[in-house]
C-alpha positions as CSV (number, residue, x, y, z in Angstrom):
1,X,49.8,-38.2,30.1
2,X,47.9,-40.5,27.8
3,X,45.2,-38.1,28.1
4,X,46.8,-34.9,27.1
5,X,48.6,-36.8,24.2
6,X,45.8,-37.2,22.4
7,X,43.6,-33.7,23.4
8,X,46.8,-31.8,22.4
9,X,47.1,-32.9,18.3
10,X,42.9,-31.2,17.9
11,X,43.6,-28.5,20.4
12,X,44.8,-26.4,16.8
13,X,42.1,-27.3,15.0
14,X,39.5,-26.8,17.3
15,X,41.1,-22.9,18.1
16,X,40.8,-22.6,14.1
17,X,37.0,-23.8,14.1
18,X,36.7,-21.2,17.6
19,X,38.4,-18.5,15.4
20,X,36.2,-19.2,12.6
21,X,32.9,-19.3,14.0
22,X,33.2,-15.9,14.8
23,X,34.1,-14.4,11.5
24,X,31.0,-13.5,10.0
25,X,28.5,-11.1,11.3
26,X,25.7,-12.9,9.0
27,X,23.4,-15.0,11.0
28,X,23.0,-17.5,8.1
29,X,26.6,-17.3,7.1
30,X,27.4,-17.4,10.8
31,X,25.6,-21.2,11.1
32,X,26.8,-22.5,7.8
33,X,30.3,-21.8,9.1
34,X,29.6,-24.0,12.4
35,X,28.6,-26.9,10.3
36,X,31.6,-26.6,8.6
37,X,34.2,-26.1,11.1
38,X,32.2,-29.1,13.4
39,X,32.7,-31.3,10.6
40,X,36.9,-30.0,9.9
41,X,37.2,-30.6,13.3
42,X,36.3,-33.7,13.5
43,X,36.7,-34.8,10.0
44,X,33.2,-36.2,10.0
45,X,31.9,-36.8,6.5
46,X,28.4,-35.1,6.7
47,X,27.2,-32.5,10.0
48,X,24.2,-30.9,10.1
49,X,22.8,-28.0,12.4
50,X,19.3,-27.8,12.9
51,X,17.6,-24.3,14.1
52,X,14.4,-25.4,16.3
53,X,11.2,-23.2,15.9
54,X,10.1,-20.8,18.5
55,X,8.5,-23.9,20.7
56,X,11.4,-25.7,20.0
57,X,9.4,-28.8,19.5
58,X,10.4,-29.3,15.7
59,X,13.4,-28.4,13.1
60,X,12.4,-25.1,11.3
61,X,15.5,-25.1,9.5
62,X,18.5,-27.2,8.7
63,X,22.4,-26.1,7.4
64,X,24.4,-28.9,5.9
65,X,27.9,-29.8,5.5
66,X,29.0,-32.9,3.2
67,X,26.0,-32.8,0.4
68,X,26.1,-31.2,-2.3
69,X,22.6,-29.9,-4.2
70,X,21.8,-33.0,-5.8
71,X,22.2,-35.4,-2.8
72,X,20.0,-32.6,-1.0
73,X,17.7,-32.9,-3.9
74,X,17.6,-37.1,-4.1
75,X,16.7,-36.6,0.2
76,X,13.5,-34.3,-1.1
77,X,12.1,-33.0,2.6
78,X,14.7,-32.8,5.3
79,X,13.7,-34.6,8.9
80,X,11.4,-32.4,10.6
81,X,13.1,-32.9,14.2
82,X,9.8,-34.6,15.0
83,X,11.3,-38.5,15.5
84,X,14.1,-40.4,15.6
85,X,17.9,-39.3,16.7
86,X,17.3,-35.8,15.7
87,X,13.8,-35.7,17.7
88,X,16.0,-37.3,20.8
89,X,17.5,-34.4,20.9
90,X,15.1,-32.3,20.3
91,X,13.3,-33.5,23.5
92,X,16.1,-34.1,25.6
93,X,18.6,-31.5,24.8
94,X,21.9,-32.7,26.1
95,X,25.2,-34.7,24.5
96,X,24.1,-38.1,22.2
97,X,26.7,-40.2,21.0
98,X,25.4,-43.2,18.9
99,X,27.9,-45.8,18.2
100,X,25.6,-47.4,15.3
101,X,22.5,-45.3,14.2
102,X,20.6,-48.7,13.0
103,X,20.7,-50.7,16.2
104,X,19.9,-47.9,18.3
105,X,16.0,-48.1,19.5
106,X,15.5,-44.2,18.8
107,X,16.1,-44.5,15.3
108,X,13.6,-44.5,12.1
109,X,16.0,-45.1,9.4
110,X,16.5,-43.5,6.6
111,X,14.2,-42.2,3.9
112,X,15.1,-43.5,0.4
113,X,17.6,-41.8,-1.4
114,X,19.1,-40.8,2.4
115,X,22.9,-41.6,2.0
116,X,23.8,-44.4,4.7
117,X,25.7,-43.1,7.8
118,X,27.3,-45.1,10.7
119,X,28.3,-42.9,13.7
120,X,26.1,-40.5,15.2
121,X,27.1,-37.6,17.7
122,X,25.4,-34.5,18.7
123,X,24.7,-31.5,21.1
124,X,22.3,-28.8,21.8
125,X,23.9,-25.2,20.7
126,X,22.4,-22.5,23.7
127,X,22.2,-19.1,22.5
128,X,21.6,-16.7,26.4
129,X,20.7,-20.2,28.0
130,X,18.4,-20.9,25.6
131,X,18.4,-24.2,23.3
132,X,18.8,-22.3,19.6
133,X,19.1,-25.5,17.8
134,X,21.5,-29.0,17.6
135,X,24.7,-29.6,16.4
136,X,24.6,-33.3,14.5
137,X,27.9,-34.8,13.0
138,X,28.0,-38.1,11.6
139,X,30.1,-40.8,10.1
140,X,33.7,-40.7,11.8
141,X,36.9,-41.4,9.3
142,X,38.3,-45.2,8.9
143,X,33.9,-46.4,10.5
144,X,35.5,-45.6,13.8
145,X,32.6,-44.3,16.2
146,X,32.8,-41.1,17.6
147,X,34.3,-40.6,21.2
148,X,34.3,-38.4,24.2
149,X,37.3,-37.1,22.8
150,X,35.3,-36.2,19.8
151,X,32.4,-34.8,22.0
152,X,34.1,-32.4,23.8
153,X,35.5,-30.9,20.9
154,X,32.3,-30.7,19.6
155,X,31.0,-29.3,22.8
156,X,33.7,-26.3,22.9
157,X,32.5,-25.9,19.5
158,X,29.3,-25.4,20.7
159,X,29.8,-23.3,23.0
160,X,31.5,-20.7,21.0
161,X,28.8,-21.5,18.4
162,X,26.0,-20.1,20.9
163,X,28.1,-16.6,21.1
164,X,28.8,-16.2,17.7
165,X,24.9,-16.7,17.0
166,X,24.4,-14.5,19.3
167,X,26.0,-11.5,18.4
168,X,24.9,-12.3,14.9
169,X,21.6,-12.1,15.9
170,X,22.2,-8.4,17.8
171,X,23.6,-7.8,14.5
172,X,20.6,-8.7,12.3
173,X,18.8,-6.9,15.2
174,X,20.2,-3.7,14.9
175,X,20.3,-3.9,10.8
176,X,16.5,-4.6,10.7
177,X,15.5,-2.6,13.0
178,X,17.6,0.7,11.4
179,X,15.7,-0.3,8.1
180,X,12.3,-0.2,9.8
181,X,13.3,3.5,11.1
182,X,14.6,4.6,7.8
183,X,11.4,3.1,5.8
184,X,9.2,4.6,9.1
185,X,11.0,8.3,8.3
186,X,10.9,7.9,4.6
187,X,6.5,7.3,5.2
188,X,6.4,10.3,7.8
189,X,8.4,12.8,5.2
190,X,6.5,11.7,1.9
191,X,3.2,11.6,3.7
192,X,4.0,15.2,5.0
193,X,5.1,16.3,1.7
194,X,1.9,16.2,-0.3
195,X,-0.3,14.0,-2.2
196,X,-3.8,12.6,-1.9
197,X,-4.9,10.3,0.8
198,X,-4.9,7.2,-1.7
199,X,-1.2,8.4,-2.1
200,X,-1.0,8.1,1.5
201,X,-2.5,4.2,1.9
202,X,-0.7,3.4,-1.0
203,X,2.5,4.7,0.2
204,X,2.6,2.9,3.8
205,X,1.4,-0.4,2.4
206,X,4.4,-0.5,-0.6
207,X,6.9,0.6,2.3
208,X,5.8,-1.8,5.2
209,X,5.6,-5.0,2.3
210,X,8.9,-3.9,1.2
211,X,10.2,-3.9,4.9
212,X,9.0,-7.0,6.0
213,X,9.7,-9.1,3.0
214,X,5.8,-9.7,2.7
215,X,3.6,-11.1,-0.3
216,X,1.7,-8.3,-0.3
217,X,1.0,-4.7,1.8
218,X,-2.7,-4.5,2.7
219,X,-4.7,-1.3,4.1
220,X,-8.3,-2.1,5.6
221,X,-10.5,0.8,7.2
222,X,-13.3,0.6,9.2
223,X,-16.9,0.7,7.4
224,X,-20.1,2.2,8.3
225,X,-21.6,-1.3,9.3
226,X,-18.4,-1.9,11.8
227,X,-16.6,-4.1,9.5
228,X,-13.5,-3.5,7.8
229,X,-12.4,-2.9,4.1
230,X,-9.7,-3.3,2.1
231,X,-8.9,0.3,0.5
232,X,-5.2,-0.2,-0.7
233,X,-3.2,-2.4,-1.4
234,X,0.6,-3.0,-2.9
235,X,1.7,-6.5,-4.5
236,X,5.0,-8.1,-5.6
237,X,5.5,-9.6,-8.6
238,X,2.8,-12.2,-9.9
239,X,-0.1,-10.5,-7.6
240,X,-2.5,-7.9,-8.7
241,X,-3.9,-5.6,-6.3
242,X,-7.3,-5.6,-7.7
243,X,-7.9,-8.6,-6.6
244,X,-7.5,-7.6,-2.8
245,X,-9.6,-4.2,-3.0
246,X,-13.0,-4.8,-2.3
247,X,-12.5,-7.8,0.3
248,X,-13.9,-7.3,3.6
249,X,-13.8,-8.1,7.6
250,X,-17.1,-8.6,8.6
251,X,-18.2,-7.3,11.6
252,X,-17.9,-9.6,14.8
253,X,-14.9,-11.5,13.6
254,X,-12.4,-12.5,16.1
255,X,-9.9,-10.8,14.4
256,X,-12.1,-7.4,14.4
257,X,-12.7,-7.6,18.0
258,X,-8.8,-8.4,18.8
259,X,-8.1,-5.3,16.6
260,X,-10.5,-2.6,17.9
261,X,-9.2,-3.4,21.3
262,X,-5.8,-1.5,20.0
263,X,-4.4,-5.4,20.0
264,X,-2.2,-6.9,16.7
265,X,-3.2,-10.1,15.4
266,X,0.0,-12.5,14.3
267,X,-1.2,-15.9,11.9
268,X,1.4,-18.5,12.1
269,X,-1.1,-19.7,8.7
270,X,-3.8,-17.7,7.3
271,X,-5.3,-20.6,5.4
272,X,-5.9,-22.3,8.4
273,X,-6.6,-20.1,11.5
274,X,-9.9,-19.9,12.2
275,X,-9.8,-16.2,13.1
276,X,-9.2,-16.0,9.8
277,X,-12.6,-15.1,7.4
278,X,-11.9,-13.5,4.4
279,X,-11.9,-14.5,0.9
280,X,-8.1,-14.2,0.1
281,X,-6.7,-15.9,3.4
282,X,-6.3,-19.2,1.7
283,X,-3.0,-17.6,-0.9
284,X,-0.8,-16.8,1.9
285,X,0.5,-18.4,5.1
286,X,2.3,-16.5,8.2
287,X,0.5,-12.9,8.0
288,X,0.5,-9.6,10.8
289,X,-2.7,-7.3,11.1
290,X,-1.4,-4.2,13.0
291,X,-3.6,-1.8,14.1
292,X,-3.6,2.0,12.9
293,X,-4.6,3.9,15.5
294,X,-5.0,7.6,16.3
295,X,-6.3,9.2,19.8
296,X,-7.3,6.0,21.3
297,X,-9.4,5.6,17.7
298,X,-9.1,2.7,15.2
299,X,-8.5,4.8,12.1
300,X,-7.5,1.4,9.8
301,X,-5.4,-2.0,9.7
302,X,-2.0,-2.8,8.4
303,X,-1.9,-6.5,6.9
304,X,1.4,-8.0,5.8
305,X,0.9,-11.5,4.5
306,X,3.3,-14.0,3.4
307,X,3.3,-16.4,0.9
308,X,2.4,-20.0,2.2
309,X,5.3,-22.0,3.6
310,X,6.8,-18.7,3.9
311,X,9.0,-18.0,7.4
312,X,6.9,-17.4,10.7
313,X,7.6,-13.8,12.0
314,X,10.0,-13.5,14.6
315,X,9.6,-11.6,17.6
316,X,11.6,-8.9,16.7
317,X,10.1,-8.9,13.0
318,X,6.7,-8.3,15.2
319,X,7.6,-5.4,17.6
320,X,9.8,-3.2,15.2
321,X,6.3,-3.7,12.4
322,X,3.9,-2.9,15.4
323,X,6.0,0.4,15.7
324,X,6.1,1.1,12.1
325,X,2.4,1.0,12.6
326,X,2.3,3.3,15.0
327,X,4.7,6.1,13.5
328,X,2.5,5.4,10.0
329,X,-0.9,6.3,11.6
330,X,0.5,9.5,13.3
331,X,1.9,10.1,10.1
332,X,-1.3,9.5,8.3
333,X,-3.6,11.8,10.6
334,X,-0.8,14.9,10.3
335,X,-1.0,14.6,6.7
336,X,-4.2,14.6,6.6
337,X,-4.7,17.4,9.2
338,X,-2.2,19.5,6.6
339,X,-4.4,18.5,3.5
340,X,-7.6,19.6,6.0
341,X,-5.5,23.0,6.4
342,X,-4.8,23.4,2.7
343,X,-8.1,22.9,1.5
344,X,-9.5,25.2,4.2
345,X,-7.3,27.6,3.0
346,X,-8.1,27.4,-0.6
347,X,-12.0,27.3,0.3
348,X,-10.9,30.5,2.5
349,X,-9.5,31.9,-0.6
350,X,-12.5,31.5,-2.8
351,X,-15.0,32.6,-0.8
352,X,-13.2,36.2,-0.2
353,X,-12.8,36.6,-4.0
354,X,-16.4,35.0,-5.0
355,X,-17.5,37.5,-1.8
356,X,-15.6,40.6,-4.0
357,X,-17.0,39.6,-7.4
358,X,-20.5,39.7,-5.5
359,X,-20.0,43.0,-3.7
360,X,-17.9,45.0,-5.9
361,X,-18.5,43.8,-9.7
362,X,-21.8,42.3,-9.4
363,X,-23.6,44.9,-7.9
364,X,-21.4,48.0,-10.0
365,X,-22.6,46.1,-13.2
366,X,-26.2,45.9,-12.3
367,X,-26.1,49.6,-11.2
368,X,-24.6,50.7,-14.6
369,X,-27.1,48.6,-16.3
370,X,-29.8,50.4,-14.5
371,X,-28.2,53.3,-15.7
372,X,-28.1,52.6,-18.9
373,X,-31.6,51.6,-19.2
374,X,-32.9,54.2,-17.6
375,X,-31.4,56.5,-19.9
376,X,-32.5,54.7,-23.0
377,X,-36.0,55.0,-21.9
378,X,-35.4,59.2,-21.3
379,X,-34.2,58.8,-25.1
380,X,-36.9,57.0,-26.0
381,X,-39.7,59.3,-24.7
382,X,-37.8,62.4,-25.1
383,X,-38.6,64.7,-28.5
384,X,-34.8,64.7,-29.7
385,X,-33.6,61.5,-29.5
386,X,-30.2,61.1,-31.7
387,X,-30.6,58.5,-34.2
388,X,-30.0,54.7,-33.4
389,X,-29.6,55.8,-29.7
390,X,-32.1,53.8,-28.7
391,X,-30.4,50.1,-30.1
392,X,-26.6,51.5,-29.0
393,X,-28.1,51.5,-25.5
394,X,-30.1,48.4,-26.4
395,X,-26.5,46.2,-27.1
396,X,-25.0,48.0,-24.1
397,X,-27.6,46.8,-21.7
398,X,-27.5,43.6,-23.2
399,X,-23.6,43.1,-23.0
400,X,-24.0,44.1,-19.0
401,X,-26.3,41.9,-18.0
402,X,-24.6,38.9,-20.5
403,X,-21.2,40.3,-18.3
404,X,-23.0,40.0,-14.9
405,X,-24.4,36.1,-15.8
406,X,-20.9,35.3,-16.3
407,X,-19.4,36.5,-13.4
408,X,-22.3,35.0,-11.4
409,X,-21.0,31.8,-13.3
410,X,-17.2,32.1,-12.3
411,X,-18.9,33.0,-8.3
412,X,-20.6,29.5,-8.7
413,X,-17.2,27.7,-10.2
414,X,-15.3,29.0,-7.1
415,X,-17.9,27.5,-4.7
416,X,-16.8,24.5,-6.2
417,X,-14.4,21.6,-4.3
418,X,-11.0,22.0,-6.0
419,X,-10.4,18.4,-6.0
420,X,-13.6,16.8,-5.9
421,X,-15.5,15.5,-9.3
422,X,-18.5,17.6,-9.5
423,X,-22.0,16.3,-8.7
424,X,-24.4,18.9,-10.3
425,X,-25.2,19.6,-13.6
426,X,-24.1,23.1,-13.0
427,X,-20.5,21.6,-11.9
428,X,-20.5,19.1,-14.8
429,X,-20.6,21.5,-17.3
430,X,-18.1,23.8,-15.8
431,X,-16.0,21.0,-15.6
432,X,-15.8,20.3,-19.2
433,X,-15.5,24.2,-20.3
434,X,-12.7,24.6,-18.0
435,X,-10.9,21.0,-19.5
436,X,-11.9,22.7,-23.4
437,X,-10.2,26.3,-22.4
438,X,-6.9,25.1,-21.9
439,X,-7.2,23.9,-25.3
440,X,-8.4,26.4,-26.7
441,X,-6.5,29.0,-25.3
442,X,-9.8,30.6,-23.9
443,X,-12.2,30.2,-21.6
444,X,-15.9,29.6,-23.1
445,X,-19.1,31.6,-21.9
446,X,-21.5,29.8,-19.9
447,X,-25.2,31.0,-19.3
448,X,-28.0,29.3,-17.1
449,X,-31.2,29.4,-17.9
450,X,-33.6,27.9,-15.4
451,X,-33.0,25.5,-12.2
452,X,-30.7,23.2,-14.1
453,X,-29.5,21.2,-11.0
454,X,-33.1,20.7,-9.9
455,X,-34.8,19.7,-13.4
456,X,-32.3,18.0,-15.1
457,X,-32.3,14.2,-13.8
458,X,-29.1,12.1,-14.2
459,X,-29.5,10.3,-16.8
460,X,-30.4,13.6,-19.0
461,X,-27.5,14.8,-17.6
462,X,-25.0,12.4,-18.4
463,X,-26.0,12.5,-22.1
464,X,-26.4,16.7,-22.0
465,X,-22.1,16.8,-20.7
466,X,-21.7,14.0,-23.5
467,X,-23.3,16.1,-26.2
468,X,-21.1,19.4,-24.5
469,X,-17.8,17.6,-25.2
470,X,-18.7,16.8,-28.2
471,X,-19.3,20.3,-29.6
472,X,-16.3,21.8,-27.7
473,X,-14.4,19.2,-29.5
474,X,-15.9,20.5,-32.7
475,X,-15.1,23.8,-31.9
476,X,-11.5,23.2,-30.9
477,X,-11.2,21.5,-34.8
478,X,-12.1,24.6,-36.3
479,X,-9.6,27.6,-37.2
480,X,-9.6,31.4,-35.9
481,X,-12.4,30.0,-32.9
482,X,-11.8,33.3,-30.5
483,X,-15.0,32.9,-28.7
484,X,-17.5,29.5,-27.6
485,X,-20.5,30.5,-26.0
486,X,-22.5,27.9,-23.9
487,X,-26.2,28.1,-23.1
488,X,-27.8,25.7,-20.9
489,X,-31.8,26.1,-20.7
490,X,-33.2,24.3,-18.6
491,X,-37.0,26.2,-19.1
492,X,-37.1,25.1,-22.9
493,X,-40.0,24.1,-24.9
494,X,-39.7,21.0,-27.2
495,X,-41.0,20.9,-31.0
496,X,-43.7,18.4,-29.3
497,X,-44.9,20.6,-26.6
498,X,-42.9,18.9,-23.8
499,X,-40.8,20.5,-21.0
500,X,-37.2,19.8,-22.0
501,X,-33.4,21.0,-21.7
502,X,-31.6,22.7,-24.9
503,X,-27.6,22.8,-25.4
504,X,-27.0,25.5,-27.8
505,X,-22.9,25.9,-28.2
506,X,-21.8,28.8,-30.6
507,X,-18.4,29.5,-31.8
508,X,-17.4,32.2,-34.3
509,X,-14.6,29.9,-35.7
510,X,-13.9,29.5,-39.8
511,X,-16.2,25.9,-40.6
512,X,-15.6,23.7,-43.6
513,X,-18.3,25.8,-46.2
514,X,-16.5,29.6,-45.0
515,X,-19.0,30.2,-42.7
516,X,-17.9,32.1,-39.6
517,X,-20.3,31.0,-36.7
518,X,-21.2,27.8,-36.2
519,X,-24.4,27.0,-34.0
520,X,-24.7,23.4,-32.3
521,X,-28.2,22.6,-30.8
522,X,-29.4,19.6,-28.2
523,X,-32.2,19.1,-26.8
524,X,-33.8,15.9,-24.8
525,X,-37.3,15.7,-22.5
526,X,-37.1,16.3,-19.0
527,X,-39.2,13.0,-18.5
């Protein structure tokens, strides 16, 4: 009877703090609502609950009840788990009470600026039979110690605690791991949708940093000497990517070898793991390198580093960003696969109408021109030849055969990579004409003269497209331009004797003095 009279009086509170526990779906919320209903319950004046790390061998992380921020702040580091009561418990997970936390031999006191407590009790919260972390209350109303009474409350309490953590974790669980789906569908559709491959790195890096709540989102690829390079990379706030690009895996690193055997790599501390060799491991702390693989093929490396200090990543942090990994480099290959397609197709394209310009304009022209000039030389030798005959036929020749050098120009321009910066002197210059007609509503004449790609070296080159965008520029400042002509010889003779290459561009546009052609000459040796 003397028993039940004093259970009955906390049986309320203690269904209150059950009720309570239970409320809040959180996980963080979830374990700052068990320190404070512990310490209602009891009417302890501070509790504490300490989450142990995944060897549970230390406190990764500690909820309070009973100090406020600055008390927190006078404390400075909270205990580690590592020693005294708390590292009791740690070891041997089971009920502690401590009638006097001084005089008990497990004890290391308190650091300075530790408020002074009395009573000490405590128990292990299990979360599937497993020890999650401990439940510490301490202090008792009136100095009392705590007693069994106390402990069994506290044990109940715990109890409950260890299901409501666990289906707050589910919880988490199933929230994270629909993100990672989401952000893994919102890659697959914007990789499929279009874009350039550096669109492509760039996207799955921003996505997977933004999923996993990294420093940064890193893309490596494999190198011609077997190493690995950094090729993209996405930064939060205070980082610039630059930094990153560049930074290499060289080859034989333990972290290299792990990866080409399909394996990811998880750093509890990238400035200190060993396996760790590049330049940038010492700015962050727990990092993932996931491999991104395609066919049994290492096609490149997901890296998602955290900041130093930052939290470890959990298991379940690992598996769902090892999947992302995998849906990102199936993603990756399909997009490119559909940008291998496209640019098939437009190469396809080309060649069929370059082939047609070739077959059917090309060779009609030449045939007319024959024509022509085979007729001006009847004229010519023939006794009644009409006056100026011979210069009509002259001009007409000369217009087919300027006609048929440009259409052997616009056959060469479709030849050309649509996406790819040109790397002949041919392409250089057709590059800048095609830039200067859309401003000026036109597209200028080009004309070859000579093996220009052969005997123009780069340097030459560089300074002959210089001089070119300069005169189009020219050109596009003048009024009523309706025609630029272009002539690149690369057989020209120099003032000084010496071989060279001339830039003559010719517009028929209104200059400053009335004049309505405008001639722009530039020449440079070939050596």
């Amino acid at each position: 009877m003397h028993q039940e009279g004093r259970t009955a009086p906390g049986l309320p509170r203690l269904l209150d703090a059950v009720l309570s526990v239970g409320m809040d779906l959180e996980l963080r919320g979830t374990l700052q609502h068990i320190v404070d209903s512990a310490v209602e319950l009891t009417g302890a004046r501070y509790g504490a609950l300490g989450v142990l790390d995944a060897e549970r061998t230390g406190v990764t992380d500690l909820y309070t009840a009973g100090l406020d921020a600055e008390a927190r702040e006078r404390i400075g580091p909270l205990p580690d788990g590592h020693s005294g009561l708390l590292g009791a418990l740690v070891r041997e997970p089971r009920p502690l009470l401590v009638p006097r936390i001084r005089t008990d031999v497990r004890s290391v006191g308190f650091p300075e600026g530790h408020p002074e407590m009395e009573s000490f009790v405590g128990v292990p919260v299990r979360v599937d039979a497993q020890v999650f972390g401990n439940l510490y209350l301490t202090d008792k109303p009136g100095g009392a110690p705590f007693g069994t009474d106390d402990l069994s409350l506290l044990r109940v309490l715990a109890a409950q605690a260890g299901i409501a953590i666990g289906n707050a974790r589910l919880y988490e669980t199933a929230r994270l791991r629909e993100h990672w789906i989401e952000g893994a569908a919102a890659v697959t559709t914007a990789l499929l949708h279009g874009g350039t491959n550096e669109d492509a790195l760039m996207t799955v890096a921003e996505k997977a940093r933004t999923l996993s709540g990294a420093a940064a989102g890193i893309i490596l690829q494999p190198t011609e000497d077997d190493g690995m390079e950094i090729v993209a990379a996405a930064t939060g706030p205070g980082d610039d990517a630059a930094d990153f690009l560049g930074t290499s895996i060289e080859p034989g690193s333990p972290v290299l070898e792990q990866l080409l055997g399909g394996e990811p790599v998880f750093v509890d501390d990238s400035a200190t793991d060993d396996r760790m060799t590049t330049v940038v491991r010492s700015r962050f702390g727990p990092s993932m390198l996931l491999p991104l693989q395609s066919g049994g093929r290492l096609i490149g490396t997901l890296a998602l580093p955290r900041r130093p200090g930052g939290a470890p990543y959990t298991g379940v942090e690992r598996l769902l960003a090892s999947q992302f990994a995998s849906q990102a480099a199936l993603a990756m290959v399909l997009a490119g696969g559909r940008e291998a397609r496209e640019r098939l197709a437009v190469f396809e394209d080309r060649d069929r109408i370059a082939r047609d310009l070739h077959d059917l304009v090309v060779q009609r022209l030449f045939a007319t021109e024959m024509m022509l000039e085979s007729t001006r030389r009847r004229a010519a030798n023939g006794a009644a030849s009409v006056p100026g005959m011979d210069e009509l036929l002259g001009r007409a020749v000369d217009e087919l055969d300027s006609t048929i050098q440009e259409v052997r120009t616009a056959i060469f321009a479709l030849q050309q990579p649509p996406a790819d910066a040109p790397t002949t002197v041919r392409g250089k210059v057709l590059r800048e004409t095609a830039g200067a007609a859309a401003l000026l509503g036109f597209a200028p004449s080009v004309h070859f003269e000579g093996a220009v790609d052969t005997l123009v070296p780069e340097p030459v080159a560089k300074q002959l497209v210089a001089a070119l965008r300069g005169a189009l520029a020219a050109a596009h400042r003048r009024a009523q331009v309706t025609s630029v002509h272009v002539r690149v010889d690369a057989k020209a003779q120099l003032p000084d004797g010496r071989d060279g290459v001339r830039l003559t561009v010719a517009d028929d546009g209104v200059g400053e003095g009335g004049q309505r052609e405008t001639v722009l000459t530039w020449q440079a040796p070939l050596r």
